[in-house]
C-alpha atoms as one frame of an Amber mdcrd trajectory, in Angstrom:
protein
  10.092   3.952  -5.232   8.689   2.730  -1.983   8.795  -1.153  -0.469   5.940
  -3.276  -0.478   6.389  -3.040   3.512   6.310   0.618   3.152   3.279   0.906
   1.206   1.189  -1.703   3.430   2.238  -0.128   6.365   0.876   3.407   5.097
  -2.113   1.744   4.058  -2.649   0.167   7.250  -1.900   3.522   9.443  -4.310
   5.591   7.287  -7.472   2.481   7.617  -6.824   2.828  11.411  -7.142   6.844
  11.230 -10.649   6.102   9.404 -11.596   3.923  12.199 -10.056   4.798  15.038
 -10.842   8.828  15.077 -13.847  10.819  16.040 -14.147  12.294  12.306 -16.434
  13.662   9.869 -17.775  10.937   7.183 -16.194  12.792   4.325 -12.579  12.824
   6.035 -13.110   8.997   6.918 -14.138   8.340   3.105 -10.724  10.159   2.275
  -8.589   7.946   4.001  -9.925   4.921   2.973  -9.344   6.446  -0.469  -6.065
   6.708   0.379  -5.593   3.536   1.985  -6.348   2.244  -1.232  -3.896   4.210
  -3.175  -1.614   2.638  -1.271  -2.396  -1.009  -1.395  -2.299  -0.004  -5.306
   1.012   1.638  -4.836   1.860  -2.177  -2.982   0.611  -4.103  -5.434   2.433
  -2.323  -7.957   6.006  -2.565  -6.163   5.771  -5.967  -5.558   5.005  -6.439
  -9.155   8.648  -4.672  -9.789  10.415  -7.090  -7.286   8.868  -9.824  -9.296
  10.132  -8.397 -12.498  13.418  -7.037 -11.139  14.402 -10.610  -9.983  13.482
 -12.366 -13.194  15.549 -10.160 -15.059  18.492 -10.945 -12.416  17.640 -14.267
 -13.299  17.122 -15.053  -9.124  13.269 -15.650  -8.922  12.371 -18.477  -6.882
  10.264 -21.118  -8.190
């Protein structure tokens, strides 16, 4: 499983390839697809910390 960090910082590389490079619409379309995918994948990891330390019994009010 990848961080949240990991994710984010995925998502954040592949946005700046769709902006940053002298591309063709369609390859620009599928990295922001990607980027996406990624900020899912976040999303979804941080949702596992969040249950992970409730089980441990350590989540922080």
């Amino acid at each position: 499983m990848f961080t949240v960090a990991q994710c984010l910082a995925k998502a954040v590389e592949l946005e700046q390839r769709a902006a940053g490079e002298d591309l063709p619409q369609e390859v620009r379309a599928d990295y922001l697809i990607l980027a996406l995918q990624w900020r899912r994948l976040a999303f979804r990891a941080q949702l596992q910390d969040l249950r992970t330390a409730a089980i441990a019994g350590t989540l922080q009010a």
